[in-house]
Structure formats: structure tokens, C-alpha cells
N, C-alpha and C positions, 0 to 999 in steps of 0.2 A: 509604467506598469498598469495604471489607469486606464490606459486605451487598448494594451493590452487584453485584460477584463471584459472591456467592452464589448468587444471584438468575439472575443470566444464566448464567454456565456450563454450567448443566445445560442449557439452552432451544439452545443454540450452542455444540456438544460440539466442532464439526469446525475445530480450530484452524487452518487451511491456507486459501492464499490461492485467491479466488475465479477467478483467470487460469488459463488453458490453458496448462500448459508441460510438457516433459519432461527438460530439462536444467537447470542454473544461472544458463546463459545464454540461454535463451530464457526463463526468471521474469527476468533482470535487465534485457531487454528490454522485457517486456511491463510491469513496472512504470514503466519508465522513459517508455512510451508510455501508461499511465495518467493520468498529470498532465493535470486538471481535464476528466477525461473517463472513461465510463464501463468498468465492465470488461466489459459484455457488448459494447459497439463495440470493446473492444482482442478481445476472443476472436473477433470476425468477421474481423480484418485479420491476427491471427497467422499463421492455418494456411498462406497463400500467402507469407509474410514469412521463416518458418521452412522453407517449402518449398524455396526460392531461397538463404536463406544462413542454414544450420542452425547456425554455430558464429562463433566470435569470426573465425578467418583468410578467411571466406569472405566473412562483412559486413566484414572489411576492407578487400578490394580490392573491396569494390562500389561501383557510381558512386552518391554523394549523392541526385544527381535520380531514378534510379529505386529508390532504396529510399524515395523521398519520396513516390513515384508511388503505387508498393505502401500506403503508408501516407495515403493520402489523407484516410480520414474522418475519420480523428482531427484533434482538435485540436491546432493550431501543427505539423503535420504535415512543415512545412521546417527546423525547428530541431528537431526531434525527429528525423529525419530523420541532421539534421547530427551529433546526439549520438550517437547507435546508431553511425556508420559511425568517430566517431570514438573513444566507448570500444572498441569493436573493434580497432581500429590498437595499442591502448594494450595494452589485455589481451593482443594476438596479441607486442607486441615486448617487455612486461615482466613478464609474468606466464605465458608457454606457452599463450596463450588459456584459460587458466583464471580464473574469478571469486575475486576475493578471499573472502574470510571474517574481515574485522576492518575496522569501523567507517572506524578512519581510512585505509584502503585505498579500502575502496567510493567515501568519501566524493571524493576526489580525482579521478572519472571526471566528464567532463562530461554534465550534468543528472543529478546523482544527489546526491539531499537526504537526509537525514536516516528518512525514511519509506520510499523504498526499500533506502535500505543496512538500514534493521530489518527491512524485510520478508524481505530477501535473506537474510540474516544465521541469522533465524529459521527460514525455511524450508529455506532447506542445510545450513546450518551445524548449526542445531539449538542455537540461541545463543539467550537469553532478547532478546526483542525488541519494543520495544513501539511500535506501529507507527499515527500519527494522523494519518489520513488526513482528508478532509472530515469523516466522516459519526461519526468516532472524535471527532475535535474538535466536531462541533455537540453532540454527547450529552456530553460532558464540559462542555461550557458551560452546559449547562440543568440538570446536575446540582449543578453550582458547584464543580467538581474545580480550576477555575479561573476569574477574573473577566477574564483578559484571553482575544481571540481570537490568542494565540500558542500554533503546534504545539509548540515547544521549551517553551514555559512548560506547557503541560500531558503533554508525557512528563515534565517535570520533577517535576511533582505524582502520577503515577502511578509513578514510579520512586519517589520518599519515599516512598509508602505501601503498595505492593507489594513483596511479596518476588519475587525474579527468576525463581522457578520460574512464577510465575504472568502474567508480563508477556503473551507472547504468547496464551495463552489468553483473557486480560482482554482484550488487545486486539481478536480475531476478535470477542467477542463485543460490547463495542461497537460495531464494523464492523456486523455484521448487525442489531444492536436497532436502529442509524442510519440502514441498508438498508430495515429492515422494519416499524417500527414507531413509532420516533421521528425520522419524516420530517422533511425540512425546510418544507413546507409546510403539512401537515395530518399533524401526529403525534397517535397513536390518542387521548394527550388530551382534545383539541379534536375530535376526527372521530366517537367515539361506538364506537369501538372498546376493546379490553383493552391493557393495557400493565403488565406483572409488577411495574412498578417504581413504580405509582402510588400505595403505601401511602409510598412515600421519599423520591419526587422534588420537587424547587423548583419545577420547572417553570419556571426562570431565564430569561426571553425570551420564553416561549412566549403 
């Protein structure tokens, strides 16, 4: 995993999440409207989303249906919908509308897993956080960091062999080699393309 690291680091310096935001809560938004959808359709729906209810008290009292409205393209757009308006409610009466900053807080907001509490975590907080999304978990599977497709099973594998100063950096840059390179359907591999990692890799699946 070590030379893994190596490898990519330098190719994907920019450890910061690929979403549009300027606050806490509008990254803990926009990840939460992530799930199983892409980030450049979450960055077309934020800027009118954020426009309307910029903070935790303001998507509290908004109505379900039209912050559902707002957010149509996305996927599950009614339960996502439901979740924004209700971690809202939560953070406005137990927290000052402020985002938490520890794991087991985040995690306790509705629709909020494991992946965005690391992303959140990482990027506000400035917490080591190692954050496996799709394309973090497809490249850890073909690299063999783990044989099963579980997210917790592969931050698990990445937490034993990372030290913490380097989780979020390892992580971005999985993200991007997943994004760019080692696609899920035609990774540079198979496609006739370069891929830095091809003197290492298993090529597990592919």
C-alpha cells in the first residue's frame, strides 16, 4: 500500500473534495446528496439549493417538497430531500446549527454513513479521514487492499496500514486514479492507455 501512496500522491496533490461548497454545511449537504450519484450533477443543483437555504435554521423550516423540488436530478431525490431538511432540524436544536466534528456525532444525522462523516471530518475539521467512496473502493479491490466489496472492510485495511497523517491524502487520491484512470469500465489497462500503477497492480477483476 506503501508504494501505492507513492505512486499517486504526487499525480493527485489536491487533497480536497471535488463538491462546491463554502461552509460546513453546505460540504455536509452536498455529500449527503452524493450517494450513488455523480459530483458534477450534485455541483449543478447546489448553487440554487444554497441560494434558498444557505445554513442549518433556514433548511430547517423549509418545506420537504420543495427542497425535493430543488433537488430533483439527483438520485433518490425524495429521501434525500427528507434527510437535508431533517439533519437540519437536528443541528439547528442540538448543535447551534453548527456541523459536528467527531465521527460519532456526524454519524447519528440521517443519511450520513461512514464516508461522509470522513469526508466532512477531513475537510473541516482537518481530521485524518479516510473516505471510500465507489471509485475509492473499486481501486482498492483490483489492487487486493481487500477481497471483500465492503466500504468498512477496506477503510479497515487502509487504516492498518496507513499512518493517519496520510489517510486523507491516500484517500483523494484513490478517488481521482478511480475518476480518471482506473474506470469502471474501461480502465487504462485494458483501454491502451498509461496507468502509473501498472508495474504493481493485480489487476483483481479487471
Amino acid at each position: 500500500m506503501d508504494a501505492v501512496y507513492e505512486l499517486l500522491a504526487p499525480l493527485w496533490p489536491d487533497a480536497r473534495p471535488l463538491l462546491h461548497y463554502s461552509t460546513c454545511f453546505e460540504l455536509l449537504c452536498a455529500v449527503m446528496l452524493s450517494a450513488q450519484c455523480t459530483d458534477e450533477q450534485v455541483n449543478k443543483v447546489t448553487p440554487l439549493l444554497f441560494s434558498r437555504w444557505p445554513d442549518a435554521a433556514s433548511m430547517a423550516a423549509a418545506e420537504e417538497g420543495e427542497v425535493a423540488e430543488c433537488i430533483r436530478s439527483v438520485g433518490f431525490f425524495r429521501t434525500k430531500a427528507r434527510h437535508l431538511v431533517e439533519t437540519a432540524r437536528i443541528l439547528s436544536g442540538r448543535c447551534g446549527g453548527r456541523v459536528p466534528d467527531t465521527m460519532e456525532a456526524l454519524l447519528e444525522l440521517p443519511g450520513v454513513g461512514r464516508k461522509t462523516a470522513n469526508l466532512v471530518i477531513s475537510a473541516c475539521a482537518g481530521k485524518p479521514g479516510i473516505i471510500v467512496d465507489t471509485h475509492v473502493l473499486r481501486v482498492a479491490l483490483r489492487l487486493g487492499f481487500e477481497t471483500r466489496r465492503d466500504p468498512g472492510l477496506v477503510e479497515a485495511a487502509i487504516a492498518a496500514a496507513m499512518p493517519p497523517s496520510s489517510w486523507t491524502a491516500f484517500s483523494h487520491a484513490l478517488n481521482r486514479h478511480g475518476k480518471n484512470v482506473c474506470t469502471a469500465r474501461k480502465p487504462a489497462c485494458i483501454s491502451g492507455g498509461d496507468c502509473p500503477l501498472a508495474g504493481i497492480c493485480p489487476r483483481i477483476g479487471v
